[in-house]
N, C-alpha and C positions, 0 to 999 in steps of 0.2 A: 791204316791200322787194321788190323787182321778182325775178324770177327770175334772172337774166343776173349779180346781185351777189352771187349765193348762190356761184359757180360758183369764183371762186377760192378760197371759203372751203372745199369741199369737195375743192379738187386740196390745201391745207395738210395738211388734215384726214388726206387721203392718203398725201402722204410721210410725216408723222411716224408715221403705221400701218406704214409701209413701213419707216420706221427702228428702231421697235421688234421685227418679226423678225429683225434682223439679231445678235442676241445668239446665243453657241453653245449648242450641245443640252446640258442636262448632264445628265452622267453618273455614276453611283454607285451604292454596293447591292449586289446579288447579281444575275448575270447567269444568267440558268438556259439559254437558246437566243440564237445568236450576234445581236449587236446591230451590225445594219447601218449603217453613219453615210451619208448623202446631204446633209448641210451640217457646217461645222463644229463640234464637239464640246470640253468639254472636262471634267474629273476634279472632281467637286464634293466628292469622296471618295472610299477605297481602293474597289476593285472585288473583287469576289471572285469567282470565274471559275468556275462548274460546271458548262457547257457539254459535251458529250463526244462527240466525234468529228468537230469543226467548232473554225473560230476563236470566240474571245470575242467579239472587236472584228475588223469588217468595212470597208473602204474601198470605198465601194456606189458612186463617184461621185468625176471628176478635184477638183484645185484644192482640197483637203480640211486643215485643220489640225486637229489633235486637240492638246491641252494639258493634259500630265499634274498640273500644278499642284503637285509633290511629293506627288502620292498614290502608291498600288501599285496594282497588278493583280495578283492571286494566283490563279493556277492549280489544281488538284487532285492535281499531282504532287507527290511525296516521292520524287524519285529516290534509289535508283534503282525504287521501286516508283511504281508509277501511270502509267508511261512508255510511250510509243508501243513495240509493237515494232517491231524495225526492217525482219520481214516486212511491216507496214503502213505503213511510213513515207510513202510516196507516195501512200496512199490516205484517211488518218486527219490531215487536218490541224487537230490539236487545239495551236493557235500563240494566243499572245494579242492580239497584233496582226498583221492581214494586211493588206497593200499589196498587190493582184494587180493588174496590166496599169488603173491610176489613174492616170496623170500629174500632178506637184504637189502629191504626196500630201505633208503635213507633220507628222511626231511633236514635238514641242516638250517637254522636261524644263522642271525636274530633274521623275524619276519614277525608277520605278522597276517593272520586268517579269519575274514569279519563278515559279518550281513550276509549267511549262507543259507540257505531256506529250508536247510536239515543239520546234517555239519559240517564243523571246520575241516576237520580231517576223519576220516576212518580207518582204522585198519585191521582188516576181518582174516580171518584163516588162514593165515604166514606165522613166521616165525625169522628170528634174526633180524626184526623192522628193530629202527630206531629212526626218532625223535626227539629233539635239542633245539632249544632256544626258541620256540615258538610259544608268539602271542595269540590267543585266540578271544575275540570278545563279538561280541552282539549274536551271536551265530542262536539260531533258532530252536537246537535241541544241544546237544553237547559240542564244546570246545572241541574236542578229541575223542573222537568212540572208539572201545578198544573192545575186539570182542574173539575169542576163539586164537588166540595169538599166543605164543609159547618162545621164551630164549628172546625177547626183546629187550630195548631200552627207551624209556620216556624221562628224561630228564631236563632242569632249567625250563622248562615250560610254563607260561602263567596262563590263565583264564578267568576271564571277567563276563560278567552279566552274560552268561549264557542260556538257552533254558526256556526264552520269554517264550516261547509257540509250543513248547512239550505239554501244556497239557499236566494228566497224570501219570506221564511217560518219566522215571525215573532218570532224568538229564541233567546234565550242567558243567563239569569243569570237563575230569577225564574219566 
């Protein structure tokens, strides 16, 4: 066979190498130092979050979906012990998931984001985030912190007993 016939058989050969990356990262285990996501992600199993003094789960990169698959993420807080204080609140962001300044960042439920020694989730200085179907309970200052965020959506979301280590820091559901 001449060279020149090989040639489409190596661009086939290609995309389907190129369509088999396109699966999400998974995720599961024990996180010991924060786990930066740079492509889609998603829960292959509960998480357990031992991280300290940083998020668990990172938004490294815009355009990003993470899909909790009805897993958890469990944190290391037992509020009100294990709790950021709220002299370090603005320096200690021990959150289980973080959105910072990502566009298109996407959390997808059902799941579940607990025992986090600041918050469940944040998501600061983006626009286009969205968030669906997410639990958040025992988390130490809010379920969901939304701050500086423009063009998103937070829907189907519940939050319980959030709050216990806030203090007089205006905290609790979203």
């Amino acid at each position: 066979m001449r060279r020149a016939a090989w040639l489409p058989l190596l661009a086939l050969i290609g995309m389907v190498s190129l369509g088999a990356d396109a699966r999400p990262t998974p995720v599961g285990g024990t996180i010991l130092t924060t786990m930066t996501l740079l492509e889609d992600a998603e829960l292959v199993d509960d998480v357990k979050c031992e991280v300290v003094g940083a998020p668990c789960i990172s938004f490294g990169a815009p355009d990003i979906t993470l899909k909790l698959n009805g897993f958890t993420i469990t944190g290391r807080a037992e509020a009100p012990t294990g709790c950021v204080p709220t002299t370090q609140f603005a320096t200690t962001p021990e959150d289980g998931i973080s959105i910072v300044g990502q566009a298109g960042a996407t959390v997808l439920g059902p799941g579940r984001v607990e025992r986090l020694g600041r918050q469940g989730i944040i998501v600061s200085s983006t626009s286009h985030a969205t968030v669906r179907r997410v639990t958040s309970t025992d988390n130490c200052y809010s379920g969901i912190w939304v701050t500086a965020v423009t063009d998103s959506e937070f829907a189907e979301n519940v939050s319980a007993r959030n709050s216990i280590g806030s203090g007089a820091f205006p905290c609790g559901g979203i």
